[in-house]
N, C-alpha and C positions, 0 to 999 in steps of 0.2 A: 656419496663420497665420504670420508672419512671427515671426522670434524676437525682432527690434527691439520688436517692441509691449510696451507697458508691464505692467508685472507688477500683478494687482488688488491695493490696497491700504485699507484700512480706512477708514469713513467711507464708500464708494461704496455703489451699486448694486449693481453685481455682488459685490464682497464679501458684502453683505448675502446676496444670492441663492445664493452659493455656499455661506454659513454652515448657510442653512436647509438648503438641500439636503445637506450633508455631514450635518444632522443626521438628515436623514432617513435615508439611508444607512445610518447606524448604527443607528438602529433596526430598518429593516426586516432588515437583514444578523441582528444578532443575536437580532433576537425568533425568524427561521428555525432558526440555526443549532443555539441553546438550547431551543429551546419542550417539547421531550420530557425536557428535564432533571427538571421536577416530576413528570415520570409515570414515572419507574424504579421504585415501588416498586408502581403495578398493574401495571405490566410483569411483573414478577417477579412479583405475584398469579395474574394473566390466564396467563402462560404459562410459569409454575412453572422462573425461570430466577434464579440467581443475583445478587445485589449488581454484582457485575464483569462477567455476561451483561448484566446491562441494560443496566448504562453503553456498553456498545456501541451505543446507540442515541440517544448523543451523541458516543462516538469516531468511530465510523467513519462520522460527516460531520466532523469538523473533522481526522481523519485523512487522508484524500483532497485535504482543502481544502489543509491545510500543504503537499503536493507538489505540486501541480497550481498553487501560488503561485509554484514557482520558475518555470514557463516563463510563466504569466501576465504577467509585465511585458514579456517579449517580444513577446506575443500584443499586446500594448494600445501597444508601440511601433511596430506595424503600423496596426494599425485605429484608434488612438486609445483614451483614455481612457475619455472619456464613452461612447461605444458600448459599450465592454463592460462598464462599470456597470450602463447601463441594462439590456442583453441578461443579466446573471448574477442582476439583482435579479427580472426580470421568470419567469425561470426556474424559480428557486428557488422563488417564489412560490406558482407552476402547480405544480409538484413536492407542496409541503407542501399544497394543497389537497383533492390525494386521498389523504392519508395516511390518513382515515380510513375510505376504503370497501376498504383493502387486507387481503386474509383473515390473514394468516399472519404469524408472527412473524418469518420469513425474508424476506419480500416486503416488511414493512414497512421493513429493515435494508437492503434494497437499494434503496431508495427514498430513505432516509437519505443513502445514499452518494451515489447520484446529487446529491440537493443540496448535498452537502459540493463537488463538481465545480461544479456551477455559482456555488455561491458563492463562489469563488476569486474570480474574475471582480474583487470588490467590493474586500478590505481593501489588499492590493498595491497599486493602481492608483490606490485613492483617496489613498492615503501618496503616491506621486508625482505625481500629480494637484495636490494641496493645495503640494508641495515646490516644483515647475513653476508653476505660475497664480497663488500668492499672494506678493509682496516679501518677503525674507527676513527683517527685520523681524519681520514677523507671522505667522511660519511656527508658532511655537512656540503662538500662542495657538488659528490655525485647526486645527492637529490638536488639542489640547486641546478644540474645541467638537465635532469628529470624534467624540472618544475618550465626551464627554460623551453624544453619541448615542447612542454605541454601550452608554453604560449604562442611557439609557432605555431602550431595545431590548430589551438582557438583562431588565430591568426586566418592560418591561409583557407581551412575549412571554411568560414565566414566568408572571407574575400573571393573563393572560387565559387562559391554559391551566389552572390552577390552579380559579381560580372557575368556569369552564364544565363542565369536569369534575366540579365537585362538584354540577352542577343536570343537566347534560344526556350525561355521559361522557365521556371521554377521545376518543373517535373523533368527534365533531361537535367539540371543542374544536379540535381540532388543524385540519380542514377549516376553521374561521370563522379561524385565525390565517391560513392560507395567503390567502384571498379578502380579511381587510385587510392583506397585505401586496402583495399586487395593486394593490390602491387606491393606497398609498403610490408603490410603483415609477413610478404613471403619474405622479405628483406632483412625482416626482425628474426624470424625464424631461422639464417643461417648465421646470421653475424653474435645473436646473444651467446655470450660462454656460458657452458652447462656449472650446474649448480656446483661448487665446494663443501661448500659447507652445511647446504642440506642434506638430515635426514629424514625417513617418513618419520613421523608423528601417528600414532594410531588410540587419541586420548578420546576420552569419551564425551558427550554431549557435556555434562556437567562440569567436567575439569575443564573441556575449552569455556564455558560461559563464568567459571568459576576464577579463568583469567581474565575477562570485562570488570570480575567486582574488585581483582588487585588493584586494577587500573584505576578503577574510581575512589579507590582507596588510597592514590595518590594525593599531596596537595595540589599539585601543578595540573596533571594530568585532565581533570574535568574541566579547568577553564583553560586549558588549550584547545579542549573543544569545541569550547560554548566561543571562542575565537574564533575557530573554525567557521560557525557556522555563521557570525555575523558579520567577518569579513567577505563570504562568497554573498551571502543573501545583498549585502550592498552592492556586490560588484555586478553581478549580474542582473539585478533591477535596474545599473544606467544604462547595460548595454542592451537589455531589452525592450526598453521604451523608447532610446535614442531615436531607430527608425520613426518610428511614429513623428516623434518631433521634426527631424530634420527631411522628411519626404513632404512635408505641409507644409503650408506659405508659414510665414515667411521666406523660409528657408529653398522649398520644393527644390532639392535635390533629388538627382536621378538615382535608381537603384545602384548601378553601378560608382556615382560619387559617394553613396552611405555607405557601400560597399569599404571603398579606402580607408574608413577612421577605422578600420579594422588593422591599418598597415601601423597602428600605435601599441599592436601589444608583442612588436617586435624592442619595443621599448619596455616592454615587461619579461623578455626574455634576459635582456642585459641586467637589467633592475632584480631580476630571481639569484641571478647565477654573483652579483654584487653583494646584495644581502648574504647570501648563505657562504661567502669569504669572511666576512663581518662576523656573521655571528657565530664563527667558526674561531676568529680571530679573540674576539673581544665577550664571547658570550653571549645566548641573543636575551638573556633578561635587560641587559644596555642595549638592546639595538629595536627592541620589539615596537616601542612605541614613538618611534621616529617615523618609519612609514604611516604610521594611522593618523598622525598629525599633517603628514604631506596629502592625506587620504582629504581630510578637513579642508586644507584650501584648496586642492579641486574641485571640491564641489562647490566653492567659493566660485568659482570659473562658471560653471558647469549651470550656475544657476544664475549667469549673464544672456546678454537676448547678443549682445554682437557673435556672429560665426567663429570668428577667430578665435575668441575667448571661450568658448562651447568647447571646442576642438580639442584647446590648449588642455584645459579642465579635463576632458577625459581620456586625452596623455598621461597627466598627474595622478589621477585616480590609478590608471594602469601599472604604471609605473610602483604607488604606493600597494597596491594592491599584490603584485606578483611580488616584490619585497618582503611583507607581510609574509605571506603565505608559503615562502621559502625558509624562515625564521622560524614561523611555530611549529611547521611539518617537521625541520630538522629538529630542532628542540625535543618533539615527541621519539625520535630515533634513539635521542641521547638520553632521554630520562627514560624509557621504558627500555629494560637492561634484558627480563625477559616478556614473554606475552608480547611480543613485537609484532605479530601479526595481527592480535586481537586490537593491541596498540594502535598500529596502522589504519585498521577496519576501523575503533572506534573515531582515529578525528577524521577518516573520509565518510563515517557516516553521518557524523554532523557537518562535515563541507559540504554533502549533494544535499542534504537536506535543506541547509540554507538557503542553497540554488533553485530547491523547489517549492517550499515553502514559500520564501520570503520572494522568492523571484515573482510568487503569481501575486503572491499580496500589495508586489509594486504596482501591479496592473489596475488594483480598483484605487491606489494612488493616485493612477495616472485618469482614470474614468472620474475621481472626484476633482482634481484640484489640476488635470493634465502635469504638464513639465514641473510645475511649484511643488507638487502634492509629491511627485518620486523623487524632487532636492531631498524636500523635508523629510520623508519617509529614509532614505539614505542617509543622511545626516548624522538624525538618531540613533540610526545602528552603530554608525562610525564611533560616535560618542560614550557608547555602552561599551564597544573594544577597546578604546582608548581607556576605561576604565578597568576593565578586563587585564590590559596588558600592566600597569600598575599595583593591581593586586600580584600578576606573578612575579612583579621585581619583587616583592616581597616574601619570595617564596623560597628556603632553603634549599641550595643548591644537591643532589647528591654526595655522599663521602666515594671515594674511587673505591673500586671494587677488591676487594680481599686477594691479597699475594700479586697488585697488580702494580708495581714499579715506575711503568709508561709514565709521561706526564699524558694527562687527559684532557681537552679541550673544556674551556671555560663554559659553563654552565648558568 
């Protein structure tokens, strides 16, 4: 489409149509990505493998997914956006459907992987997807309604794997998420509007990786990565070790009750779509290091022995967490003017990275020190972002762009 054509703005149709679909997105994206996160601990039952073996069967998909992001925006400045949304959701999908008739705890991991590959396809391209097709204006709230999906996703993926397993096994659980995230994909496929303001792109190997070094030739741009990656790598080491704690006495809840603290990052959905009002409003260098401070006293909570206060704690975290990560995301939108898609790919490359990395690193946390070892382990990541976000208050905002009138959102 021409690039003249007018950018979707709020109030329309197609905004409308693009909100719902982005939300879709995020859910089908993350209910795939996560859905084996409640099952590490029959993992480890079933096939007598460590805390840190299991979680490999949430790293190594969102490990492959983080690399396979950097040439993603490439791929999708060829074919288009929307095609490869649709083509990585519809993938994925198929992929996680027969995770359950797969024999072996190797077969199962390779299967894992494959989906981490196809789900590249989605978060990349939706961030410049949403950057491209929405008025700048409204950038900061449509990825916040993005972000918000993607925590129902984490959400209900978790929870529906949770509950089935505790009536019908872990191996039909994980089959019914794949067939309704099928469902979903075809749903994304009629409702997304087709691109505006994409054109191909047909640059060469060098000129796309020669917009990674503009990037890092930013001042802000490299620690909204190195953000990136130590706010997922925290967040995802409470919610991986959680089970473990809370299926053991003390506590011995059933699959299905550990299943529910999953029903708190419906509280990371309000908390996304909150934040990215904020930092739309007020700028997020003012807003960035208030959620990481809220990040702090839940783990304050979280590394209490009463249930209640566990709970509470990793609401908070949730809560501070999908805030966070609707701030620096849109931040990256607003400061990267072009290279948006390289943009995009470089801070989801360091967000699944963190998820994979740092996700398994909580696991010999949790083997040395159990529930203390992944406070502390957590803690300190939190601590380094809070310091992190301080260096970008400090970071010169951009000048508005040449012959450009608008007023532009605070930076």
């Amino acid at each position: 489409m021409p690039m003249e054509c007018e950018k979707i703005t709020p109030g329309t149709g197609a905004y409308r149509r693009l909100c719902i679909a982005m939300l879709l997105a995020g859910i089908s994206t993350f209910a795939l990505l996560y859905c084996t996160q409640p099952l590490m601990p029959f993992f480890s039952e079933t096939y007598g493998v460590a805390a840190e073996e299991a979680s490999l069967a949430v790293s190594l998909t969102t490990g492959p997914l983080a690399f396979v992001l950097l040439i993603a925006g490439k791929v999708s400045d060829r074919v288009g956006r929307r095609p490869l949304m649709i083509g990585s959701m519809m993938t994925a999908a198929a992929l996680t459907s027969i995770l359950g008739l797969l024999p072996s705890w190797e077969s199962l991991l390779a299967v894992r992987f494959l989906c981490g590959l196809a789900l590249a396809g989605v978060p990349a391209v939706a961030m410049a997807y949403i950057s491209e097709e929405v008025d700048d204006l409204a950038v900061g709230g449509a990825m916040g309604l993005y972000i918000a999906g993607s925590a129902i996703g984490g959400m209900s993926g978790r929870l529906l794997v949770s509950v089935l397993t505790e009536f019908f096994g872990w191996r039909d659980a994980l089959g019914t998420t794949g067939i309704a995230a099928l469902v979903i994909g075809l749903a994304f496929w009629q409702i997304l509007p087709h691109s505006r303001q994409f054109t191909p792109r047909h640059h060469s190997w060098p000129g796309y990786f020669g917009g990674f070094r503009r990037l890092f030739a930013d001042k802000a741009l490299p620690w909204l990565f190195l953000e990136a990656f130590l706010i997922m790598g925290a967040f995802i080491s409470i919610y991986n070790y959680a089970g473990y704690r809370l299926l053991a006495p003390p506590y011995a809840l059933s699959q299905a009750q550990v299943g529910l603290i999953f029903l708190l990052y419906m509280l990371g959905s309000l908390s996304s779509a909150v934040a990215g009002h904020c930092s739309g409003k007020f700028g997020p260098r003012k807003c960035l290091w208030i959620p990481l401070v809220l990040f702090l006293l839940g783990m304050a909570l979280i590394g209490a022995s009463p249930l209640p206060l566990v709970i509470a704690g990793i609401g908070i975290v949730t809560i501070a967490f999908f805030g966070a990560h609707a701030i620096a995301s849109g931040w990256v939108g607003r400061r990267a003017r072009s290279d948006r898609a390289q943009a995009a790919a470089g801070y989801l490359f360091f967000y699944y990275l963190g998820s994979s990395v740092l996700g398994s690193a909580g696991g010999y946390a949790w083997s040395w020190e159990g529930w203390n070892g992944v406070t502390v382990f957590v803690s300190l990541l939190v601590l380094i972002a809070l310091a992190v976000s301080f260096r970008l208050y400090r970071v010169a905002p951009l000048a508005a762009p040449g012959g450009d009138t608008r007023p532009i959102p605070a930076e």
